[in-house]
C-alpha positions as CSV (number, residue, x, y, z in Angstrom):
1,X,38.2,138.4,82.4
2,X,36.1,136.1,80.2
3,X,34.1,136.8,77.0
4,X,30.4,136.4,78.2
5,X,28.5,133.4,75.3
6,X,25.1,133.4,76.0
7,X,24.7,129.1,76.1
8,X,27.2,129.5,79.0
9,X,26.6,132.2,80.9
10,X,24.8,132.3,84.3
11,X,24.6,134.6,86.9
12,X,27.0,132.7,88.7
13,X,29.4,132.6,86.2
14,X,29.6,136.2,85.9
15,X,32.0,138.6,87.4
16,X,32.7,142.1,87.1
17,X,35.2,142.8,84.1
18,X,33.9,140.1,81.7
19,X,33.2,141.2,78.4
20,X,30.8,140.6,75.5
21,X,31.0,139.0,72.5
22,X,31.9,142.1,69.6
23,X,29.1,142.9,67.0
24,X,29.5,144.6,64.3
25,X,27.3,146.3,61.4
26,X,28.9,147.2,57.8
27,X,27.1,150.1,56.2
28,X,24.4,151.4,58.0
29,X,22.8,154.9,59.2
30,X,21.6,154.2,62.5
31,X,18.7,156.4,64.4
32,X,19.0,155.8,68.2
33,X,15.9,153.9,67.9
34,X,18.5,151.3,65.3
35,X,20.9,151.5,68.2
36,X,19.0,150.6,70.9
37,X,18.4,147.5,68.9
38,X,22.3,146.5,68.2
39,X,22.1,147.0,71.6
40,X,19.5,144.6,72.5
41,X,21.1,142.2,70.1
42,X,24.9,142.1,71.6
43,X,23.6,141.5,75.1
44,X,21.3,138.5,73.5
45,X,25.1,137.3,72.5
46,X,26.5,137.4,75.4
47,X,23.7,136.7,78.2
48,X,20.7,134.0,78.2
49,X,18.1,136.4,77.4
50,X,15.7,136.5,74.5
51,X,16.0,139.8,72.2
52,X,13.8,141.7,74.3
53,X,15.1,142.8,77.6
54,X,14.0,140.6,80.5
55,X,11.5,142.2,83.0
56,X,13.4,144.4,85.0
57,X,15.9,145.2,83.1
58,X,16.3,148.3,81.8
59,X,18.5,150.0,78.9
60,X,19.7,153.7,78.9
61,X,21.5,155.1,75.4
62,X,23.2,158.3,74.9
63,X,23.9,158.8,71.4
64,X,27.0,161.2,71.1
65,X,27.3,161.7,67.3
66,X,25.4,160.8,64.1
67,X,26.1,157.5,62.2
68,X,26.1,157.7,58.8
69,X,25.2,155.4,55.8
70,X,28.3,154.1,54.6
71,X,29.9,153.9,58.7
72,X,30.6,150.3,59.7
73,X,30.3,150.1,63.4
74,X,31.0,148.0,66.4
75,X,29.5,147.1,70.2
76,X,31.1,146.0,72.5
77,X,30.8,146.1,76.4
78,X,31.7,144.9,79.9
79,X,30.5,143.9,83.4
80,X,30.5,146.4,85.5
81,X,28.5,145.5,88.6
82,X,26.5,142.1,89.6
83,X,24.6,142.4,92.4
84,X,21.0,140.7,94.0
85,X,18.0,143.4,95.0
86,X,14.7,143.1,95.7
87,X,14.7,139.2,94.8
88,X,16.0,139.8,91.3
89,X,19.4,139.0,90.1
90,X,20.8,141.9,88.5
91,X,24.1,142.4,86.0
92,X,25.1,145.7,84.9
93,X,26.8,146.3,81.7
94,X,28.7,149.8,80.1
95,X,28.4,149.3,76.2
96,X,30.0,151.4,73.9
97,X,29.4,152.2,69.9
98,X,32.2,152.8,67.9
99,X,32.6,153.8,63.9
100,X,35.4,152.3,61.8
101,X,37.4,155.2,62.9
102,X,37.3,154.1,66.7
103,X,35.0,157.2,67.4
104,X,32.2,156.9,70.0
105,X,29.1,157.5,68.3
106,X,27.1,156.2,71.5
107,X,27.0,154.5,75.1
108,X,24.7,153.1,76.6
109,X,24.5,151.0,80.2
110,X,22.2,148.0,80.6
111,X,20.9,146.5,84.0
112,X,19.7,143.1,83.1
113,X,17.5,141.1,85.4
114,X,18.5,137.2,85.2
């Protein structure tokens, strides 16, 4: 398993069980909306994409508890599926949001077209 860096990664160089680069934010409530974002910004890390999703991608979050104020969270996430459709180039990732406790606060799995 490798640890994706977006100036290196390309499709090719992909496979299923790589992981992302971890981010992490110190004191901060986060609304799903906030999350979403981190979310956005980890796979920018780890993939050549601009901080906006790609068209056709797509990026589904469940949040499964509240994060509050003075909670220091991290993102991580892995490759779970690569695979080409419709002409596009597709890479699926499972991401996960944990507190400082190692609680999930939120998951989330992101299809990103390369």
């Amino acid at each position: 398993m490798a640890r994706l860096w977006a100036m290196t990664t390309t499709y090719e160089s992909v496979n299923l069980g790589d992981t992302l680069p971890i981010l992490l934010k110190w004191g901060t409530a986060a609304t799903p909306e906030a999350l979403a974002d981190y979310a956005r910004e980890l796979l920018a890390k780890g993939f050549p994409i601009p901080d906006t999703l790609p068209e056709g991608s797509t990026l589904e979050l469940q949040t499964l508890a509240p994060v509050q104020a003075e909670d220091t969270i991290s993102l991580s996430g892995t490759v779970v599926d690569k695979r080409e459709s419709n002409g596009k180039r597709l890479v699926e990732c499972h991401l996960t949001v944990e507190n400082q406790d190692g609680q999930p606060v939120a998951k989330a799995t992101a299809v990103l077209a390369l």
